[in-house]
Biotite code that builds the C-alpha atoms (Angstrom):
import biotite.structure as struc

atoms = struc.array([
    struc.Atom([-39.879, -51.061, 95.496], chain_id="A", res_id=1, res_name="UNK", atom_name="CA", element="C"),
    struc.Atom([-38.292, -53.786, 97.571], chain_id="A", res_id=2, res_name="UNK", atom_name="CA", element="C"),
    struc.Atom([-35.726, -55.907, 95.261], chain_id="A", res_id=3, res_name="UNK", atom_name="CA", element="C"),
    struc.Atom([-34.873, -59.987, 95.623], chain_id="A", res_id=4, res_name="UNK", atom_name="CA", element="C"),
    struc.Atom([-31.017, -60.915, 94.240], chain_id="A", res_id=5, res_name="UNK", atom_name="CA", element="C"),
    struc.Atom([-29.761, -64.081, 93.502], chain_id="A", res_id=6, res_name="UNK", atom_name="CA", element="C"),
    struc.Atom([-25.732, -63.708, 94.222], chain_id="A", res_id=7, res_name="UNK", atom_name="CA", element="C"),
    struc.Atom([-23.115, -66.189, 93.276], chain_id="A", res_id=8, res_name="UNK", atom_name="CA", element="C"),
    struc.Atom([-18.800, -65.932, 93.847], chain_id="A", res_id=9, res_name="UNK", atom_name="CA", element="C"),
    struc.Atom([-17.248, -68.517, 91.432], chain_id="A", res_id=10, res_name="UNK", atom_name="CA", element="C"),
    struc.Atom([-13.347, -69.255, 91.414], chain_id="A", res_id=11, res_name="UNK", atom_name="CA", element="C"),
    struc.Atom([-11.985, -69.679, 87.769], chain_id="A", res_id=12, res_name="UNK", atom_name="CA", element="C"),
    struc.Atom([-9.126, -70.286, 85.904], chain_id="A", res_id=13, res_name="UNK", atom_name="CA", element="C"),
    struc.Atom([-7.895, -66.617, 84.660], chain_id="A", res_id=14, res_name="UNK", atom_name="CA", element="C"),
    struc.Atom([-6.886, -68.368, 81.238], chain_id="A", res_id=15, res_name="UNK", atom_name="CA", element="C"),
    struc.Atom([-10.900, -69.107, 81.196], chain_id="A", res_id=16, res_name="UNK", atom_name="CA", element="C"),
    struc.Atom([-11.892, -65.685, 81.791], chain_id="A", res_id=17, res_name="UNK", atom_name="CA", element="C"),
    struc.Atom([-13.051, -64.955, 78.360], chain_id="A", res_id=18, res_name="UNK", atom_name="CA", element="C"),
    struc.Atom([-14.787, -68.644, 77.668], chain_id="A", res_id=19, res_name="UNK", atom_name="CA", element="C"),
    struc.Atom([-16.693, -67.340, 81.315], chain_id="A", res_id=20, res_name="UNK", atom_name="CA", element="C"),
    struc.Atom([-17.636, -63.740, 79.668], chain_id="A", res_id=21, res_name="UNK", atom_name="CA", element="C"),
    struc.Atom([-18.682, -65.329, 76.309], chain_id="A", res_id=22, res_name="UNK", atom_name="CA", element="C"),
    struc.Atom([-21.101, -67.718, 78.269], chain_id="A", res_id=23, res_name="UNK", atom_name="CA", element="C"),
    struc.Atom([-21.994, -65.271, 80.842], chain_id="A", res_id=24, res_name="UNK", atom_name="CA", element="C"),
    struc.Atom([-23.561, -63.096, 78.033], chain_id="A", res_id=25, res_name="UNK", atom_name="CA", element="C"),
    struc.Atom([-25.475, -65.729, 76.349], chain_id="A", res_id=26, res_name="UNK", atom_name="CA", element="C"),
    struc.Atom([-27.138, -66.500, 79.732], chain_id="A", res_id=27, res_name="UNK", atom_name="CA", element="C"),
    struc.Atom([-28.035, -62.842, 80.522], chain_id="A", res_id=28, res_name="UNK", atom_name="CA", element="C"),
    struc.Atom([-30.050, -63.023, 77.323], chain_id="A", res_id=29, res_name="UNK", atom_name="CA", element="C"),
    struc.Atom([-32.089, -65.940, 78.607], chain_id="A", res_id=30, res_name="UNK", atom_name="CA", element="C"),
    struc.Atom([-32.253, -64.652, 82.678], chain_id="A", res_id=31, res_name="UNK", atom_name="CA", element="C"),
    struc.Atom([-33.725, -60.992, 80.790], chain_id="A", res_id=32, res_name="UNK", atom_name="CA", element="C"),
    struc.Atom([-35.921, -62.697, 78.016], chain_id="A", res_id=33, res_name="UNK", atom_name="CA", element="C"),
    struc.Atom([-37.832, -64.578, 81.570], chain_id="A", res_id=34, res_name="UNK", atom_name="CA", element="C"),
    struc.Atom([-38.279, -61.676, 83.056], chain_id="A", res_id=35, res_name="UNK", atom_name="CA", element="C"),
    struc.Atom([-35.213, -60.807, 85.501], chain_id="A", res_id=36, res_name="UNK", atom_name="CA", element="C"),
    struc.Atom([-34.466, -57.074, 86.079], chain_id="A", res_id=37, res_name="UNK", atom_name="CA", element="C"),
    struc.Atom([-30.771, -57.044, 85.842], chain_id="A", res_id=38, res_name="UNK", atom_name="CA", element="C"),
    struc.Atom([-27.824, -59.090, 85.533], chain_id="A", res_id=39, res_name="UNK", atom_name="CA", element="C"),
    struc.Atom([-24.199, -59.034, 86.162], chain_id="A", res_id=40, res_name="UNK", atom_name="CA", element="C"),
    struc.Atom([-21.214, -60.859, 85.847], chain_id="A", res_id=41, res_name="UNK", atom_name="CA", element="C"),
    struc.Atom([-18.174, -59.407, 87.294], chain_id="A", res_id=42, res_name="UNK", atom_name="CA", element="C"),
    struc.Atom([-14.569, -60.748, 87.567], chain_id="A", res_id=43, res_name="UNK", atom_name="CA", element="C"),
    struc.Atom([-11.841, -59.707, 90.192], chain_id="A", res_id=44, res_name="UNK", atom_name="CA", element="C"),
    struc.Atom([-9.769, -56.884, 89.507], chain_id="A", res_id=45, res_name="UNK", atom_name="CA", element="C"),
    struc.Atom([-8.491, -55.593, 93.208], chain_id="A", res_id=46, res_name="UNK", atom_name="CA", element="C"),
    struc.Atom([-9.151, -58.457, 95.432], chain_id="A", res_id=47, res_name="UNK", atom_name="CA", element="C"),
    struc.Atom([-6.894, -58.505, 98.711], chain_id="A", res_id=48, res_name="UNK", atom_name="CA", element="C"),
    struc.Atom([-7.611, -55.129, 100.438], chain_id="A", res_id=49, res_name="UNK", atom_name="CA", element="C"),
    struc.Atom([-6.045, -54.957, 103.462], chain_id="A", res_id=50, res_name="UNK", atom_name="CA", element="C"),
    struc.Atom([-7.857, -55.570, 106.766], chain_id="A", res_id=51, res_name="UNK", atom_name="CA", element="C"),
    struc.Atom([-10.403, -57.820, 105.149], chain_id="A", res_id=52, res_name="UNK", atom_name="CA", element="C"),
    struc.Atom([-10.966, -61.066, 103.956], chain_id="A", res_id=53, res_name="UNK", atom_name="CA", element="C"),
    struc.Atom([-10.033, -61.570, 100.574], chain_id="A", res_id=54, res_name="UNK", atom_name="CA", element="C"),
    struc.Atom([-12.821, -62.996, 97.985], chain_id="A", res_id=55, res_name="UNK", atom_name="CA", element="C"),
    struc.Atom([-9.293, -65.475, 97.121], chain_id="A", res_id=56, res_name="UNK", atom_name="CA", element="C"),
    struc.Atom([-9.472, -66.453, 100.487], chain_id="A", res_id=57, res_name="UNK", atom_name="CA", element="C"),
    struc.Atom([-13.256, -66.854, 100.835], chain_id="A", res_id=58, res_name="UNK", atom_name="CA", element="C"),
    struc.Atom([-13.594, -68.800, 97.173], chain_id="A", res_id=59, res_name="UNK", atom_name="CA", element="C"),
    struc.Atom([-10.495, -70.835, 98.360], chain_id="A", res_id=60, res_name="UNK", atom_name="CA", element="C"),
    struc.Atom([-9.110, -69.717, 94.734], chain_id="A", res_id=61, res_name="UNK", atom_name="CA", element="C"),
    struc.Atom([-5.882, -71.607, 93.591], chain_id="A", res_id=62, res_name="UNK", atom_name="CA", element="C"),
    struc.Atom([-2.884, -70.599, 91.774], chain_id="A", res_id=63, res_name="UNK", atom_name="CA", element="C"),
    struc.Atom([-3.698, -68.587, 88.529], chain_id="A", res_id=64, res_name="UNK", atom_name="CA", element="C"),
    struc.Atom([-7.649, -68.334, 89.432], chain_id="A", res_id=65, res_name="UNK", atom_name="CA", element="C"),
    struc.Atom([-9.524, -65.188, 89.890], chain_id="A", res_id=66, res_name="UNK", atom_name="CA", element="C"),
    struc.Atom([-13.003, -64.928, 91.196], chain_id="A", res_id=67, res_name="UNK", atom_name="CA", element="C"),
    struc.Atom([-16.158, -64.210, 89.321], chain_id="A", res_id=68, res_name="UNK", atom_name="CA", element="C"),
    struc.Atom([-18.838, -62.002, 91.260], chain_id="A", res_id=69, res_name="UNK", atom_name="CA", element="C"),
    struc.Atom([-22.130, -62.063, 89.934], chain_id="A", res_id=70, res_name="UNK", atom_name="CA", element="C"),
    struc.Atom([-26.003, -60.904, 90.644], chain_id="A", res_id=71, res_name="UNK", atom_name="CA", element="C"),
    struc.Atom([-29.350, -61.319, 89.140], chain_id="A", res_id=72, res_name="UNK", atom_name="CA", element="C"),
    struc.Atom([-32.273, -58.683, 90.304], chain_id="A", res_id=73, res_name="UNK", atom_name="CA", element="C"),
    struc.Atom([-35.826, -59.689, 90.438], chain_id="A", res_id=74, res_name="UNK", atom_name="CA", element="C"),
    struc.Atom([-38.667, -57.958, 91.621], chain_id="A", res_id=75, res_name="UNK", atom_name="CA", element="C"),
    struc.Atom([-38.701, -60.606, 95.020], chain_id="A", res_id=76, res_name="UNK", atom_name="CA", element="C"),
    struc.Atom([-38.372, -64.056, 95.638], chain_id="A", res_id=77, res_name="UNK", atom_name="CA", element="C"),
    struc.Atom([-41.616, -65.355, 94.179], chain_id="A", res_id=78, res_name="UNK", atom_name="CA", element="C"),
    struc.Atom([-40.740, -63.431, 91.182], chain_id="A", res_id=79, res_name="UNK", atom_name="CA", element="C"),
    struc.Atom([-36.941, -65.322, 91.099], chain_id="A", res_id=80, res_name="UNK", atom_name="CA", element="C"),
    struc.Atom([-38.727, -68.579, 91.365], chain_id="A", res_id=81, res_name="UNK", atom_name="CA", element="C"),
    struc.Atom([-41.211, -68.110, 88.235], chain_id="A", res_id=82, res_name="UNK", atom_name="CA", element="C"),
    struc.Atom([-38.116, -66.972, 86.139], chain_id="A", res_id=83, res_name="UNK", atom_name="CA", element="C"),
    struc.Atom([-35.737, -69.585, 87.223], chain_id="A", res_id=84, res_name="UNK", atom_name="CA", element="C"),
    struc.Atom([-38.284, -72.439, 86.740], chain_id="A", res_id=85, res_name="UNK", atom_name="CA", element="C"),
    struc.Atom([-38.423, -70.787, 83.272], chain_id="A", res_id=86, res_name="UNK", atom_name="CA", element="C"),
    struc.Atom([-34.776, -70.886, 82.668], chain_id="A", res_id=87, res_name="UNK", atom_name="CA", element="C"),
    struc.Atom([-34.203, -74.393, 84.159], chain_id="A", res_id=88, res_name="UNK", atom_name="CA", element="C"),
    struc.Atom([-36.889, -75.922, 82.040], chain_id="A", res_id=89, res_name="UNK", atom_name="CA", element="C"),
    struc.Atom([-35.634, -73.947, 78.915], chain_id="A", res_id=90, res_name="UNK", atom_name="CA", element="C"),
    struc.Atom([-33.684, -76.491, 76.537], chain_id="A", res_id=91, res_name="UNK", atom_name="CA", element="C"),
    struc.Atom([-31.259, -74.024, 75.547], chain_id="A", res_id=92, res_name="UNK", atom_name="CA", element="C"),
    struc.Atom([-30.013, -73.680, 78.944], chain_id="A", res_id=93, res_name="UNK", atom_name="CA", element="C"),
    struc.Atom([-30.049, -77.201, 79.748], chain_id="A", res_id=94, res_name="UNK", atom_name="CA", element="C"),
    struc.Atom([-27.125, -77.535, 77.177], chain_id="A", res_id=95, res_name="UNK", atom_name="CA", element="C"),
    struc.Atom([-25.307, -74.894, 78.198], chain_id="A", res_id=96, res_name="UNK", atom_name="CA", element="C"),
    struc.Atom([-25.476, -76.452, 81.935], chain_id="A", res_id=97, res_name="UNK", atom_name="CA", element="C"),
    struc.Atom([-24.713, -79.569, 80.231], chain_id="A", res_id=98, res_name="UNK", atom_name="CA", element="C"),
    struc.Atom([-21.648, -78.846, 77.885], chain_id="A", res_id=99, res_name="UNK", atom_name="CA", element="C"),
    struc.Atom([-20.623, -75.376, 78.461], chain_id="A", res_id=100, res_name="UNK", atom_name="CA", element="C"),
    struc.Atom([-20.556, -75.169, 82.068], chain_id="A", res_id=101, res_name="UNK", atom_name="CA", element="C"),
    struc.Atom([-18.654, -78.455, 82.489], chain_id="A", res_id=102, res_name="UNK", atom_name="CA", element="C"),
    struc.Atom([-15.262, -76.546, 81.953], chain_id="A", res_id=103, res_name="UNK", atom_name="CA", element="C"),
    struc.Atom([-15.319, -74.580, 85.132], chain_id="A", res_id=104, res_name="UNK", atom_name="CA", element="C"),
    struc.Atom([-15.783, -76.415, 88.381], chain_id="A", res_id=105, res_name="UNK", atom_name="CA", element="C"),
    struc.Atom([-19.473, -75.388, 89.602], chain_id="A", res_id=106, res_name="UNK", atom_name="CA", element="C"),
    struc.Atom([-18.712, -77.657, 92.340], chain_id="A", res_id=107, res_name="UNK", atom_name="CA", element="C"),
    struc.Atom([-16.594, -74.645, 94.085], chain_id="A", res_id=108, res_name="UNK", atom_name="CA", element="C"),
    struc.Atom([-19.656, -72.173, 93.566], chain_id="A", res_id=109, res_name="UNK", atom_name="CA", element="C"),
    struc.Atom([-21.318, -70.090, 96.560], chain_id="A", res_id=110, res_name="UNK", atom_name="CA", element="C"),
    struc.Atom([-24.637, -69.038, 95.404], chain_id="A", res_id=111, res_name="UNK", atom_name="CA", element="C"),
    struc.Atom([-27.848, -67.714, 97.883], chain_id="A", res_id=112, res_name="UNK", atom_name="CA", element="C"),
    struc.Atom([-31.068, -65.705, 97.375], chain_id="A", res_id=113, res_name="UNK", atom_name="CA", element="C"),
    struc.Atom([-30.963, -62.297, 99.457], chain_id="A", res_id=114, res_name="UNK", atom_name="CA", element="C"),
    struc.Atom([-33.404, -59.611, 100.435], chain_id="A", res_id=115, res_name="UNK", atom_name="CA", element="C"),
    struc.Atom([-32.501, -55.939, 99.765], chain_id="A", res_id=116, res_name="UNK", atom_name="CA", element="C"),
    struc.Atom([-31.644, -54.926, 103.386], chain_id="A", res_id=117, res_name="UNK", atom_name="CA", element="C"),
    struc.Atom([-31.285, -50.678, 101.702], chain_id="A", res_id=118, res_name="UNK", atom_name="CA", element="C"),
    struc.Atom([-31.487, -49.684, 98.058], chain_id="A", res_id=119, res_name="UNK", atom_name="CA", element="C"),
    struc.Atom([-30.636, -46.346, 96.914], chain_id="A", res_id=120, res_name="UNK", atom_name="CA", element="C"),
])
């Protein structure tokens, strides 16, 4: 069954790592209760591998930042747009966006849509 995945890479503040996780599980709630099919928040652990580029490097990270990397799975792209017209309209949310969000800057966030190329 093909598969549609929001991704996102966000750079944080390592001392802000749990404030991220605490948030990051509130929001899962809300991304499952509209329908999404998974969701995960990860955070950097072994980040320069030789021979690549580094997610540091990509993210632009600074000095005592880490990298969050992070997926939602839908059932395909129409079905991502029903649920996150759900979860931008839900009040809840909106504060979180709002207050919550505010200490980590968003404005360094990569975020797309993809299509499964292979699932297995």
């Amino acid at each position: 069954m093909a598969r549609y995945v929001d991704g996102f890479v966000i750079p944080i503040p390592k001392t802000k790592v749990k404030a991220y996780a605490k948030l990051a599980k509130r929001a899962a709630k809300f991304w499952l209760k509209y329908g999404a099919l998974e969701y995960y928040e990860t955070v950097g652990d072994d980040l320069n591998i030789k021979g690549f580029v580094s997610f540091p490097k990509l993210a632009k990270i600074k000095k005592n930042e880490t990298v969050i990397f992070s997926w939602i799975v839908y059932k395909s792209r129409a079905h991502r747009d029903r649920v996150n017209a759900k979860i931008m309209n839900d009040p809840v949310i909106k504060k979180m966006c709002d207050t919550d969000m505010k200490q980590f800057d968003m404005k360094r966030m990569s975020y797309g849509g993809f299509k499964v190329l292979v699932q297995a």
